[in-house]
C-alpha positions in Angstrom: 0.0 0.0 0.0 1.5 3.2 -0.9 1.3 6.1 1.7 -0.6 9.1 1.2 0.6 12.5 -0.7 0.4 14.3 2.9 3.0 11.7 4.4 5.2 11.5 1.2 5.1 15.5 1.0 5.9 15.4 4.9 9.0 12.8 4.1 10.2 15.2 1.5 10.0 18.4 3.3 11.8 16.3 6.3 14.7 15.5 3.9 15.2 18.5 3.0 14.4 20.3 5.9 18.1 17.8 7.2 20.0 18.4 4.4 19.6 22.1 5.3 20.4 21.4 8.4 23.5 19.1 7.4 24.4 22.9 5.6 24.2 24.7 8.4 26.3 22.3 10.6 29.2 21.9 7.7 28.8 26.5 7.3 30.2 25.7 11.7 32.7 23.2 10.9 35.9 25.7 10.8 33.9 28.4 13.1 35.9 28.5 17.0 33.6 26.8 18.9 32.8 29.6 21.8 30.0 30.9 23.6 28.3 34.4 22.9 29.8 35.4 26.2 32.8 34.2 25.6 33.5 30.4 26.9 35.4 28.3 24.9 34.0 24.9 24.8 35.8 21.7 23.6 33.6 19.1 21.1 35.6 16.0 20.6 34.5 12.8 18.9 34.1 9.3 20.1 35.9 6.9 18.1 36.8 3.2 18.5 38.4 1.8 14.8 40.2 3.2 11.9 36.9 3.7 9.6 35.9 6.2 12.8 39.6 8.8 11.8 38.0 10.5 9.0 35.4 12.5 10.9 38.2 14.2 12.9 38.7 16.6 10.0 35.2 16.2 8.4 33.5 17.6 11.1 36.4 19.7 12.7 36.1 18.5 16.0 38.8 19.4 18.7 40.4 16.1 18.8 39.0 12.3 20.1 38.1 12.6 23.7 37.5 8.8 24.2 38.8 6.1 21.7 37.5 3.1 23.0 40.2 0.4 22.7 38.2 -2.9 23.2 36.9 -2.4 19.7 39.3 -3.9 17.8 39.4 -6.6 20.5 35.3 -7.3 19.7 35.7 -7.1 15.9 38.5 -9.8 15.7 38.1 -13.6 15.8 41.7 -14.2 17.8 43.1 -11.8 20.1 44.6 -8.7 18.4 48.8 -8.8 18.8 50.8 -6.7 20.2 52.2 -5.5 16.8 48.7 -4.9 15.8 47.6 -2.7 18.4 50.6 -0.5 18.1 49.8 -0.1 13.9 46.2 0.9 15.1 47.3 3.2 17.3 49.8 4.7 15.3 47.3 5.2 12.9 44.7 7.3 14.9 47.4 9.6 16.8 48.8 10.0 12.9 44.9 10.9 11.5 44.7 13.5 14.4 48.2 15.0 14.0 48.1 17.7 16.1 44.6 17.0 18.2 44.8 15.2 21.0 43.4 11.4 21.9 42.5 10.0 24.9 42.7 6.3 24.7 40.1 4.4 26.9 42.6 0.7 28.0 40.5 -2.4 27.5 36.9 -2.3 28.9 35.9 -5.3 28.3 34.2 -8.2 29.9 30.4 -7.8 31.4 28.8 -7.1 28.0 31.4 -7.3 26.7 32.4 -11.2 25.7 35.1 -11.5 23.0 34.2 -14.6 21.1 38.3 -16.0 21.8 37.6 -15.2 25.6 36.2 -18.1 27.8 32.5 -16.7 29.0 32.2 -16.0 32.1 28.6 -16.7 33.5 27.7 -13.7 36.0 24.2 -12.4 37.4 25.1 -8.7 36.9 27.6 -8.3 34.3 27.6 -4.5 34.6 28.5 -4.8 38.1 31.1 -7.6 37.2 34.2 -9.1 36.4 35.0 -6.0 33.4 37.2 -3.7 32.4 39.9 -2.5 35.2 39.1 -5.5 37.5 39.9 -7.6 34.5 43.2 -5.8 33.5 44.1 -5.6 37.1 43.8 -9.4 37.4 45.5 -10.2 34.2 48.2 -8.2 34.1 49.8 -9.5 31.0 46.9 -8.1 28.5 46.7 -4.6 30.1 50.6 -4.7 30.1 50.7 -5.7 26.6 48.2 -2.6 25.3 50.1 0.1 27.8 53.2 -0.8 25.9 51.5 -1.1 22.7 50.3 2.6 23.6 53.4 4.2 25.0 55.4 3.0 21.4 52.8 4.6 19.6 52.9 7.5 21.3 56.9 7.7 20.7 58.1 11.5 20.6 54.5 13.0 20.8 52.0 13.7 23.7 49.8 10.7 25.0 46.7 10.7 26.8 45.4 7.1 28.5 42.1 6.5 30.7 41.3 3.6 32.9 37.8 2.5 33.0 35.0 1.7 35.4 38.4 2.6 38.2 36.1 2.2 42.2 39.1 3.1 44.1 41.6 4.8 43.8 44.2 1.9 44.8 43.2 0.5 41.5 44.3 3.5 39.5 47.9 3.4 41.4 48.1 -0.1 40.7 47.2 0.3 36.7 49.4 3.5 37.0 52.6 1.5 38.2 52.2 -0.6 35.0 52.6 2.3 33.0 55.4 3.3 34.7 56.6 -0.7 34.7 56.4 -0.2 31.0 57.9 2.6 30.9 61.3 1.0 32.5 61.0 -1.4 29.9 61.5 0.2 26.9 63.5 3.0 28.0 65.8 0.0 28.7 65.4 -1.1 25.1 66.0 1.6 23.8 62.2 2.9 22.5 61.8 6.5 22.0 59.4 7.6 24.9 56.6 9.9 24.2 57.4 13.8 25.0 54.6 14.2 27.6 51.9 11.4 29.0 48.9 12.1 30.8 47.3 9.8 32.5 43.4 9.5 34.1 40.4 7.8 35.1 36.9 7.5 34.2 34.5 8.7 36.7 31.9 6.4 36.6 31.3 4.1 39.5 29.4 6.3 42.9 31.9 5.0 45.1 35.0 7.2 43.3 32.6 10.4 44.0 33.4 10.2 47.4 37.3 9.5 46.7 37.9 12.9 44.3 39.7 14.7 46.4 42.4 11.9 46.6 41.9 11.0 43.1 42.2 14.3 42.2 46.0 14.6 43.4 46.8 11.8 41.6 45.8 12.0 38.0 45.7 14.1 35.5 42.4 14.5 34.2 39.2 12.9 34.8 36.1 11.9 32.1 32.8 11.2 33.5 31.3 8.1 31.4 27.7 9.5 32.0 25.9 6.6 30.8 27.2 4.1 33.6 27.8 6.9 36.1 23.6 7.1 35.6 23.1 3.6 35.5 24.9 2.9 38.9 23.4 6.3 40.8 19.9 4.8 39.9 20.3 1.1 39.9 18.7 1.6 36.5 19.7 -1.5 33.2 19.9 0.9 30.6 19.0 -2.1 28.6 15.9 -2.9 30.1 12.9 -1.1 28.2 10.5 -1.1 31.7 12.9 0.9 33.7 15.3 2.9 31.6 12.6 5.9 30.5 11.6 6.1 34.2 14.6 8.0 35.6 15.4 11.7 33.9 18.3 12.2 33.4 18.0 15.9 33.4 16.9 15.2 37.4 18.3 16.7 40.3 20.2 13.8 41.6 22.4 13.3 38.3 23.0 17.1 37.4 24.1 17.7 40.8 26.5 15.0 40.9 27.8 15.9 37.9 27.9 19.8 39.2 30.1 18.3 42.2 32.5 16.7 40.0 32.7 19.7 38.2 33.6 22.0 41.0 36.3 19.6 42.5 37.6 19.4 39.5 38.0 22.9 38.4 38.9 23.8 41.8 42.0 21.1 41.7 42.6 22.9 37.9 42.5 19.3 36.9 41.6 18.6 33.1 37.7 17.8 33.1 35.5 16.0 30.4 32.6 14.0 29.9 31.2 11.6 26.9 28.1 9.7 27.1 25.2 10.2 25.4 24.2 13.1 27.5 26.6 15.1 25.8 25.2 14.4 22.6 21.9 16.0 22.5 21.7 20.0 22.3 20.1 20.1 25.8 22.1 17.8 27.7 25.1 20.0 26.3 23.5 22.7 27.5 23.0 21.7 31.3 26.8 20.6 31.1 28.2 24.2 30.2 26.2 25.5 32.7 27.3 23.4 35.2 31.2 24.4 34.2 32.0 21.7 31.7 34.2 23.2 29.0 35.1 19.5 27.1 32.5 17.4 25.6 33.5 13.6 23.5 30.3 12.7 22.3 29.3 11.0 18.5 30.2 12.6 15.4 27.0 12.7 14.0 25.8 15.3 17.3 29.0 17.4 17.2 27.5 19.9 14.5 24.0 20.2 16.1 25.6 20.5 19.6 28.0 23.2 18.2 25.2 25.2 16.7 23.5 25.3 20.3 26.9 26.4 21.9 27.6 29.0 19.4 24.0 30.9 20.5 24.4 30.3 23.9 25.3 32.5 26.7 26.7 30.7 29.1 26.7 32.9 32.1 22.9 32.9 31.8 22.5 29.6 31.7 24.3 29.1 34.8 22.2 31.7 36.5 19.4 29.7 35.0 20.3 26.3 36.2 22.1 27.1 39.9 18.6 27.6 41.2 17.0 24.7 39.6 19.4 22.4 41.2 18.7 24.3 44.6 15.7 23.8 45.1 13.9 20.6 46.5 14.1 17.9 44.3 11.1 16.9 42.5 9.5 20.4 42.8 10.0 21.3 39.1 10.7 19.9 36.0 14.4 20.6 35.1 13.8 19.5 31.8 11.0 21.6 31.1 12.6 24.6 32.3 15.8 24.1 29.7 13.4 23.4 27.2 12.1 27.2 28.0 15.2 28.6 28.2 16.4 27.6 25.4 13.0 28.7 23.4 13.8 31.8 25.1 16.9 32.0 24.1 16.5 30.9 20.1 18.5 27.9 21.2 18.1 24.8 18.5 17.5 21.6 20.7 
């Protein structure tokens, strides 16, 4: 059955009403990426294989905030070598020349199975035997990438992240296999990369309560929003009957993420966050006002995103938002009142 001329004339004017859009966005890709009042704000890209480089350049994004690593691990049939993780990596700190990348180590295991990897049968995968905790307890694959990494990163800067990290003894104890690797090929010989920072995820509740402590070790932090929301509300993202029921443009998450924020800016510790929060036009827009100045988030949302931050004013969003998170929780719809400012404000969301 064909559809009506009102829904094909709708389709059409919805095409084209995107590719106008898709105009607009590539008319921003060279444009600085600051605030009306002033702020500069970051957009990265998340990225995860070699087919992922070209959108660096093609939609001029300040660099890759999160490369997630366990890609090429999930796309193979055998365990990727040594040799072949250093080519990859080569290849994405060559495509962003002069941007940076933060490489995300291994986060695998939970969700996760690689099909070469014996399973491992668990109630609560999330909240399992994953990413760090795996590493940790098998030294010789997290060893393996770090060095991998650090060869790759030869005579240029090098950014690395540990995942779903609870405490902070675990980052000291992935951080001493850096610097175990680091011994090791400045024994060999290697040339060593010129500067190497190294941070954590903030994901897991129990590190909130740790980030003054973390914050003197690392440095920079990257909120993973998705599981830092998952955990706060004992909510399975995957699971249809719950996952719509918690906001998160609530109270409970956007002052969390306010907290890190102000810890963080107050150490003068570098501060990011990808997840899809930062993906959508209003989620972006709660972050800046909450003092987030570097955003990873997918490709396809950094020129829609950019748009928004390019109209905003930043210092009235905070005045805006400071309030909202003030007052008693559940009183208002935080939501909502974005959704007006941004009307107000001739915001695209």
């Amino acid at each position: 059955m064909r559809p009506s001329q009102e829904i094909e004339a709708a389709f059409a004017e919805r095409v084209r009403f995107r590719a106008r859009r898709q105009a607009q966005y590539l008319a921003l890709r060279d444009r600085p990426c600051v605030t009306k009042d002033g702020q500069k704000v970051e957009l990265m890209i998340n990225a995860g294989l070699a087919i992922d480089l070209p959108h660096v350049d093609d939609t001029g994004s300040a660099g890759i905030g999160l490369f997630r690593t366990e890609l090429q691990f999930m796309v193979g049939q055998s365990l990727p070598r040594t040799s072949d993780q250093l080519a990859l990596y080569r290849t994405v700190l060559d495509a962003a020349g002069s941007k940076p990348v933060t490489f995300r180590t291994l986060d695998i295991g939970g969700d996760k199975a690689l099909p070469y990897m014996e399973a491992v049968i668990e109630e609560n995968p999330a909240l399992g035997w994953r990413a760090i905790r795996l590493g940790l307890d098998r030294p010789g694959l997290l060893r393996g990438q770090i060095r991998a990494l650090l060869r790759a990163g030869g005579g240029r800067a090098l950014r690395v992240m540990f995942p779903m990290i609870s405490e902070v003894a675990e980052f000291d104890a992935a951080k001493a296999l850096v610097e175990r690797e680091l011994t090791y090929l400045r024994q060999h010989g290697h040339t060593l990369p010129e500067r190497i920072d190294i941070g954590t995820m903030v994901e897991v509740p129990a590190l909130l309560y740790q980030l003054d402590e973390l914050l003197k070790k690392v440095d920079f932090i990257s909120v993973g929003s998705n599981d830092l929301f998952q955990f706060l509300f004992a909510v399975d993202r995957g699971n249809a009957k719950v996952s719509e029921r918690f906001d998160t443009m609530s109270a409970p998450i956007l002052r969390v993420l306010r907290e890190i924020a102000r810890k963080s800016n107050a150490a003068k510790k570098s501060l990011s966050l990808c997840g899809e929060m930062a993906s959508k036009p209003i989620g972006a827009l709660a972050l800046i006002a909450m003092g987030y100045r570097s955003l990873s988030l997918s490709a396809t949302a950094l020129g829609p995103v950019k748009a928004m931050v390019i109209d905003l004013d930043a210092k009235k969003a905070e005045a805006m938002l400071g309030p909202l998170l003030d007052a008693p929780a559940g009183s208002i719809s935080i939501r909502q009142k974005l959704t007006e400012f941004a009307e107000a404000e001739g915001l695209a969301l």
